[in-house]
C-alpha positions as CSV (number, residue, x, y, z in Angstrom):
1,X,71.6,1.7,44.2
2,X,74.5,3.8,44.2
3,X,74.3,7.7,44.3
4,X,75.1,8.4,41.4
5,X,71.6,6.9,40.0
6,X,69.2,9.1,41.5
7,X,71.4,11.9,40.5
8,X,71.1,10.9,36.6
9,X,67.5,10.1,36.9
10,X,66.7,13.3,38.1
11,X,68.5,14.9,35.0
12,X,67.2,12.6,32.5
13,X,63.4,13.4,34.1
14,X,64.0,17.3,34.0
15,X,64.6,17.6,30.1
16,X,61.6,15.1,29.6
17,X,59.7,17.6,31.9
18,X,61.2,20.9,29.8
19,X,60.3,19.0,26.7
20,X,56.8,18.1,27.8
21,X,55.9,21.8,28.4
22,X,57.8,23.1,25.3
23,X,55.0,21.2,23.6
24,X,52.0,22.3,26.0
25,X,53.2,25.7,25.0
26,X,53.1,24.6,21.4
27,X,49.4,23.2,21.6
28,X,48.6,26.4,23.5
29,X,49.7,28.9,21.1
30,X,48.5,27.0,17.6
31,X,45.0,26.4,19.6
32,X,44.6,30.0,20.4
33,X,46.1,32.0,17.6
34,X,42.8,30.9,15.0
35,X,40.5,32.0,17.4
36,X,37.9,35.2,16.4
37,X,37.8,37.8,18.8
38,X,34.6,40.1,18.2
39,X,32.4,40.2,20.9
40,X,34.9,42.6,23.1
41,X,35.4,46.5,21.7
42,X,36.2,48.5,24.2
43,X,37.1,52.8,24.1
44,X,41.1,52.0,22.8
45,X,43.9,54.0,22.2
46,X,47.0,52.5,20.5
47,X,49.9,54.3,21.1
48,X,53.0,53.4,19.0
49,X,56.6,55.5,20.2
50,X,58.6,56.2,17.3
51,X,62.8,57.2,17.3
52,X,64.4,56.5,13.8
53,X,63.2,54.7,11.0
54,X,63.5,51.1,11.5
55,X,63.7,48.3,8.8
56,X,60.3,48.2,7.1
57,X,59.3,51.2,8.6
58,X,56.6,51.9,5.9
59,X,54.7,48.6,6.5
60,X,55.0,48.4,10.0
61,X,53.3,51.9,10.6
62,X,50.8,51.2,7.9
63,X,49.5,47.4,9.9
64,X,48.4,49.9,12.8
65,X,46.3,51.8,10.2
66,X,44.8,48.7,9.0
67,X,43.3,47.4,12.1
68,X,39.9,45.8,11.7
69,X,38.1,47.6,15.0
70,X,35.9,49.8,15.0
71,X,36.9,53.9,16.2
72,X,39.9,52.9,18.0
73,X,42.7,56.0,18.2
74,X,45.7,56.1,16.7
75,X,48.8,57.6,18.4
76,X,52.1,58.2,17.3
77,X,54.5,59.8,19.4
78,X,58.6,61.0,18.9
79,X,61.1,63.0,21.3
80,X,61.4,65.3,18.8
81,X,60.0,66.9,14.9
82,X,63.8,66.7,14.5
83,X,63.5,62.9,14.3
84,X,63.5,61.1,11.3
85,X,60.4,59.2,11.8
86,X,58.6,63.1,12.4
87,X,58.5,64.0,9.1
88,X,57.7,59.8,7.8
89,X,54.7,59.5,10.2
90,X,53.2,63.0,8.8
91,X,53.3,62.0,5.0
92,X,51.7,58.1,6.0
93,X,49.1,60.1,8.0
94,X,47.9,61.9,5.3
95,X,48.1,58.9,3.0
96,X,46.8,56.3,5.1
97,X,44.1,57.9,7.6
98,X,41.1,58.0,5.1
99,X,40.8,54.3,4.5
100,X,41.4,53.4,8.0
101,X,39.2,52.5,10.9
102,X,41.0,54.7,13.1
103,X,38.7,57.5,14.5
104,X,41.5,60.1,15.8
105,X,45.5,59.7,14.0
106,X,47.8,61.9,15.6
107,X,51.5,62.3,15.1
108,X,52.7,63.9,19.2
109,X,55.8,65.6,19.7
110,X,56.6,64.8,23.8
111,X,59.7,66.3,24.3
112,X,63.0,65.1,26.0
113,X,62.7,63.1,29.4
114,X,64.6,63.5,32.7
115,X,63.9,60.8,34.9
116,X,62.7,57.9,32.9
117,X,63.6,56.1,29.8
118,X,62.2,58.4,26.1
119,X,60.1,55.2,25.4
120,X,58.4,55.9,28.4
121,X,58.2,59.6,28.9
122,X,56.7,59.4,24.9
123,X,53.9,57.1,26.1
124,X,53.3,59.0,29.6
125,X,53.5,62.1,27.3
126,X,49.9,60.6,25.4
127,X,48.2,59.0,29.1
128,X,48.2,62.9,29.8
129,X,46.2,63.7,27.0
130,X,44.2,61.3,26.7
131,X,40.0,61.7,27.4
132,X,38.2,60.5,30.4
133,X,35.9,58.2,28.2
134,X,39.2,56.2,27.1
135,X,39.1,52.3,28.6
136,X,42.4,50.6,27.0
137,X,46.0,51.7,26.2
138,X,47.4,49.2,23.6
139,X,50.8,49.8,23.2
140,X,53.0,49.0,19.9
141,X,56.5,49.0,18.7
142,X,57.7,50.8,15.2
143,X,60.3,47.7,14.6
144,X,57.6,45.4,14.5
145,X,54.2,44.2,12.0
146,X,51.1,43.4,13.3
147,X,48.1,41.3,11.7
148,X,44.8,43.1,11.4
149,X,43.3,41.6,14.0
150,X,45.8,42.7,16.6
151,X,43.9,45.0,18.4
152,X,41.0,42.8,18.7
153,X,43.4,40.0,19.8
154,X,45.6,42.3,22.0
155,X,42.3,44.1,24.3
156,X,40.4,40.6,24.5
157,X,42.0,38.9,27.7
158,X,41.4,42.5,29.4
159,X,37.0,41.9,29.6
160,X,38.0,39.5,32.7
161,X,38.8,41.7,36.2
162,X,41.8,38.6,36.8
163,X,43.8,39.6,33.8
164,X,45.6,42.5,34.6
165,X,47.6,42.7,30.8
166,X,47.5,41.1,27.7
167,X,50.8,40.1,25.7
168,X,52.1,39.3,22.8
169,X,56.2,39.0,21.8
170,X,58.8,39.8,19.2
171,X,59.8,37.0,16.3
172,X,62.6,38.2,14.9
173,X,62.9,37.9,11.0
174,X,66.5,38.2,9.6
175,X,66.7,40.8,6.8
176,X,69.7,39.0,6.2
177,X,71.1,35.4,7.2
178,X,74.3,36.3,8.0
179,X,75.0,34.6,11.4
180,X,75.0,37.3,14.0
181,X,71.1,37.3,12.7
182,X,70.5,34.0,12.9
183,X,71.9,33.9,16.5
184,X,69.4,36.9,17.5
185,X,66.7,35.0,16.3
186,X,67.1,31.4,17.4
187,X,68.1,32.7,20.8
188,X,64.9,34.9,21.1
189,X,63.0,32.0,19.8
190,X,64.2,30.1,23.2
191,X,62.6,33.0,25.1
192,X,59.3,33.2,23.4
193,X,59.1,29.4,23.8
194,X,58.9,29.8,27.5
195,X,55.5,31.7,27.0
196,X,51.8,30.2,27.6
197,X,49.0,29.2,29.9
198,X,51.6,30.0,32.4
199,X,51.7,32.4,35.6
200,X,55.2,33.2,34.4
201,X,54.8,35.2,31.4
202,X,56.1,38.7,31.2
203,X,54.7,41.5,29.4
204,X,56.5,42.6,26.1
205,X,56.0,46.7,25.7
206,X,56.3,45.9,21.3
207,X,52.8,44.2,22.0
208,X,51.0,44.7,25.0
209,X,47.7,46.4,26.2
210,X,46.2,47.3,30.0
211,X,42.9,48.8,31.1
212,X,43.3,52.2,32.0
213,X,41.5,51.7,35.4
214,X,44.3,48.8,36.2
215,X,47.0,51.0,35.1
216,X,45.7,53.9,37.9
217,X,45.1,50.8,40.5
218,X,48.5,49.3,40.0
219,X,49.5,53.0,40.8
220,X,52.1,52.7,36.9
221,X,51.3,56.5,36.7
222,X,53.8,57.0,39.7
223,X,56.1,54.1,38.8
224,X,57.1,54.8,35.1
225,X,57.8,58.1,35.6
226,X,61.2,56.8,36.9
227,X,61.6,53.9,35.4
228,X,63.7,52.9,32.2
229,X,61.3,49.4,31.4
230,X,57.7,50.2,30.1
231,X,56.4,46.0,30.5
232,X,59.1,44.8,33.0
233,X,58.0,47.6,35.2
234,X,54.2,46.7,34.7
235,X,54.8,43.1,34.9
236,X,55.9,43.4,38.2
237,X,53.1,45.7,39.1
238,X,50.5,43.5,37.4
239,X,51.8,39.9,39.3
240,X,52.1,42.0,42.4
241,X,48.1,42.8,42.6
242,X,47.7,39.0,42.1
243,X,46.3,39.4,38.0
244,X,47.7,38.0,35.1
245,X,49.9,38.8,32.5
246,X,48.2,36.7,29.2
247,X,50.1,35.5,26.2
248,X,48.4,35.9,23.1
249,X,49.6,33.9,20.3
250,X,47.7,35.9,17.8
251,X,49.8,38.6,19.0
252,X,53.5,37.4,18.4
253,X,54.4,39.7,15.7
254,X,57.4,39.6,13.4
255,X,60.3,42.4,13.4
256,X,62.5,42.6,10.6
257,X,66.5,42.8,12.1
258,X,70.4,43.1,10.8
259,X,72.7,42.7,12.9
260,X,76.8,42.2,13.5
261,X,78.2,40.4,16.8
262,X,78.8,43.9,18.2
263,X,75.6,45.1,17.9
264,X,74.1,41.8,19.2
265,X,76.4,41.7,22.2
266,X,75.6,45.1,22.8
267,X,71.5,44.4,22.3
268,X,71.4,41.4,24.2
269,X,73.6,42.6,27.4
270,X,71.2,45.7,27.6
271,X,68.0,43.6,27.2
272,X,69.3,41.3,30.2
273,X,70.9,44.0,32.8
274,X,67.5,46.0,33.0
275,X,65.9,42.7,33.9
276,X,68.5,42.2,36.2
277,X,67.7,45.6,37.8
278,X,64.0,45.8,37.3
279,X,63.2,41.7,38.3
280,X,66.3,40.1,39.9
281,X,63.9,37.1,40.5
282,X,63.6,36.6,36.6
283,X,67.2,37.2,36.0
284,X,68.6,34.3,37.8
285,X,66.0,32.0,36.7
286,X,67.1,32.6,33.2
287,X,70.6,32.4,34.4
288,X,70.8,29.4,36.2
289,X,68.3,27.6,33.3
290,X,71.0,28.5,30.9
291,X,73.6,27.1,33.4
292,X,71.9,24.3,33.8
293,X,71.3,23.4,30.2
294,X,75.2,24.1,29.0
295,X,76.2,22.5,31.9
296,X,74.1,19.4,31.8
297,X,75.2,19.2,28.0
298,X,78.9,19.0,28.1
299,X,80.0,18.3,31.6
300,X,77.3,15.0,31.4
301,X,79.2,14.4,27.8
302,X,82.5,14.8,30.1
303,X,81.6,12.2,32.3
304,X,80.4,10.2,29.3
305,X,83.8,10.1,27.9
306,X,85.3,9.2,30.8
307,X,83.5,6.7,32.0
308,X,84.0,5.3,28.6
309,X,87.6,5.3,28.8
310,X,87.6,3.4,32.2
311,X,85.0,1.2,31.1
312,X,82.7,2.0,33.9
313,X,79.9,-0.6,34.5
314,X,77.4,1.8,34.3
315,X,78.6,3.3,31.1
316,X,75.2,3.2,29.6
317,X,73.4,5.7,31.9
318,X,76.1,8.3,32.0
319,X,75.7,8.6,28.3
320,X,71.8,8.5,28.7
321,X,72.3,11.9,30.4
322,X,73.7,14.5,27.4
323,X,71.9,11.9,24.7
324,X,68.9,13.1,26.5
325,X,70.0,16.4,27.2
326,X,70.7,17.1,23.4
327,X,68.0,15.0,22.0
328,X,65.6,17.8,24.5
329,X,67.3,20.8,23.0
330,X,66.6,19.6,19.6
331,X,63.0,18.7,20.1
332,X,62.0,22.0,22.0
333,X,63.4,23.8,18.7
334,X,61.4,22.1,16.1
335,X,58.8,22.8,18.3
336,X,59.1,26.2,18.6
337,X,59.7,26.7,14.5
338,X,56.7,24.3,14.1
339,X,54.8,26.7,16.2
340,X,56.2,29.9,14.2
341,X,55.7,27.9,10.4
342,X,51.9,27.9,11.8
343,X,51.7,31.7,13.2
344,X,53.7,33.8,11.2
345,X,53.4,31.5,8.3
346,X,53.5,34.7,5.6
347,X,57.3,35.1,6.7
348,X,58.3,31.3,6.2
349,X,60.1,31.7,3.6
350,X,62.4,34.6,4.9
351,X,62.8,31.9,7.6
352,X,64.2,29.0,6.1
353,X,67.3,29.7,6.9
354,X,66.8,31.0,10.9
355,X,64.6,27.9,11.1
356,X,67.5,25.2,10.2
357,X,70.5,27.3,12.1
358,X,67.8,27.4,15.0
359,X,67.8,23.7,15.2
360,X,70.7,22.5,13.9
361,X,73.1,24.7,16.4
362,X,71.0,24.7,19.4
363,X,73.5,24.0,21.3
364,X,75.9,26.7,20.1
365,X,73.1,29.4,20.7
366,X,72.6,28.7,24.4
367,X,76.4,29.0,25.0
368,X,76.6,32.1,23.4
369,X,73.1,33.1,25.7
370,X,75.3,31.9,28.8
371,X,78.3,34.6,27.4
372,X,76.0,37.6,27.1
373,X,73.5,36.8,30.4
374,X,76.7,36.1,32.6
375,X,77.9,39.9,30.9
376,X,74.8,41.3,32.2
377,X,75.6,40.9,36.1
378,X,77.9,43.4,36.0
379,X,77.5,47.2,35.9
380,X,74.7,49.5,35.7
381,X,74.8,51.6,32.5
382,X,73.3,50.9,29.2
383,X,72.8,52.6,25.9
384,X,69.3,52.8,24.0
385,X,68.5,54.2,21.0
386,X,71.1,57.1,21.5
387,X,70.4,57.9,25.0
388,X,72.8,56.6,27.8
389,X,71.0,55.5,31.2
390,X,71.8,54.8,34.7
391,X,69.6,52.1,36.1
392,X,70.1,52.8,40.0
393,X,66.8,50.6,40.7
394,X,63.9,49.4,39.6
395,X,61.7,52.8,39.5
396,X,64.7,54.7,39.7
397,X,66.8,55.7,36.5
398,X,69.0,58.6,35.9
399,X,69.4,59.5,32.3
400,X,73.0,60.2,31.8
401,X,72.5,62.1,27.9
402,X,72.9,61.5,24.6
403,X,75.6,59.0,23.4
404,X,78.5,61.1,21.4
């Protein structure tokens, strides 16, 4: 059997393999997400960092009021009163506290930060103040809307000593369907497929929660104050002990997003060059997965064509390899938006359109992933939320200023 055999096979078996856990993820999340979760109510504090008003800012802050559990606290926290979102979060508080479950609501003014990205100085700004008696920090983003049973979803993994954090992640909605949305979406959609029963989850800081005691033990009180990524940061810290970082499905939460190409470019190289400082390791896995699946596309097509033009006897398995290749790209994304028509199912029809373009253009969407992870590896200066950074390490930032 000639080389070239064993070298196809192996292909051919590796996207039957990525396709096989695509849908073990898929039985994973749409088995968990209808699960109850009761029994577990420990001391909480949910602490959501605020800068700007996002899309749907009104109903985003008023899903963590509406939290079915029982005398959890309520933190919201900005750089500054000068912030838009100041004044916002002050006029829902007053409106929304009475009928909530929420035993404390406070609206925390933490200053600017030095060392470490705002998002993180805001939430070390509330671990300082918070009481002895308090068990869990749950941690939420302003951008996003959670379910009322997030909280009772997000602090559930944490009653086992093994799990160090629980997780949920970002869907992102298109408040319009103009492409540059459609691309954000169906290319975070690849990412949040990757999650599951899996010892390679990351923790997402939009929906996340850790035992106070863990965070002390895993020493994140020294590491964040110098770090720019709140859950890349804790991932590490949390895998590094030998715990867990848990997916919850429950706790995938839909965030409502515009954007152009330059805004996307922009988004998606600063999302990948702070993993690439913070977690090399997780950097060139997604890199070279992305490398692999363009690659095994349309240089296996290549060969396809050419061996059809030479009339190669073994014609037949060098087109086996980008049928199978393509058809495996297709199937993992009706998977995915299978999964998502079953846990965000209130947003389907805001997703119609994400949904087909997700499918239907697969293959465009992971070259355009390759473009923006490949712009990533180089430099070391990003821009977030107004604020320009210098990411010199992992634990190690210097914040450069305001942009402008």
């Amino acid at each position: 059997m000639d080389w070239y055999y064993y070298i196809a096979l192996v292909l051919i078996l590796s996207q039957l393999l990525f396709l096989i856990h695509a849908y073990i993820n898929y039985r994973y999340a749409v088995r968990k997400y209808r699960k109850t979760r009761s029994e577990y109510r420990p001391r909480t504090v949910l602490i959501v960092p605020c800068k700007g008003k996002d899309l749907a800012f009104q109903n985003n802050v008023a899903s963590f009021f509406n939290q079915d559990y029982e005398d959890y606290l309520l933190w919201f926290v900005v750089a500054e009163e000068s912030d838009p979102a100041y004044e916002e979060l002050c006029q829902l508080k007053e409106r929304l506290s009475r009928s909530s479950k929420a035993k404390d609501v406070q609206v925390l003014v933490a200053g600017q930060g030095q060392t470490c990205s705002q998002k993180i100085h805001n939430l070390l700004y509330c671990y300082q103040r918070m009481s002895d008696d308090m068990e869990v920090m749950a941690f939420a983003d302003s951008d996003v809307c959670v379910r009322s049973n997030w909280l009772s979803q997000i602090v559930h993994p944490l009653r086992k000593s093994k799990n160090g954090a629980g997780s949920g992640y970002r869907w992102f909605v298109p408040k319009k369907n103009n492409p540059a949305s459609l691309a954000l979406s169906a290319m975070n959609a690849k990412i949040a497929q990757l999650l599951g029963n899996s010892p390679f989850n990351q923790a997402w800081g939009g929906s996340m929660a850790i035992r106070v005691d863990v965070f002390r033990q895993l020493g994140l009180d020294k590491i964040w104050p110098k770090a720019l990524s709140d859950d890349l940061s804790l991932s590490y810290a949390v895998k590094k002990a030998g715990k867990k970082v848990v997916f919850i499905p429950a706790c995938l939460v839909a965030s409502y997003e515009s954007m152009s190409w330059g805004k996307l470019f922009e988004f998606g190289r600063r999302q990948f060059l702070i993993t690439r400082v913070s977690n090399p390791g997780t950097w060139w896995f997604g890199l070279c997965s992305i490398l692999y699946s363009v690659l095994g596309l349309w240089a296996g097509a290549a060969l396809a064509v050419y061996a059809a033009a030479i009339s190669h006897k073994n014609l037949a398995l060098f087109a086996a390899v980008p049928i199978v290749f393509f058809t495996s790209q297709i199937g993992r994304a009706i998977l995915r938006q299978k999964m998502i028509s079953k846990l965000l199912k209130e947003y389907l029809p805001k997703m119609k359109a994400a949904m087909a373009a997700d499918i239907l253009l697969s293959w465009v969407w992971s070259i355009l992933l390759l473009v923006i992870v490949i712009s990533s590896a180089f430099g070391r200066t990003i821009e977030w939320r107004g604020i320009r950074y210098k990411l010199l390490g992992p634990t190690e930032t210097i914040v450069l200023g305001p942009t402008g």
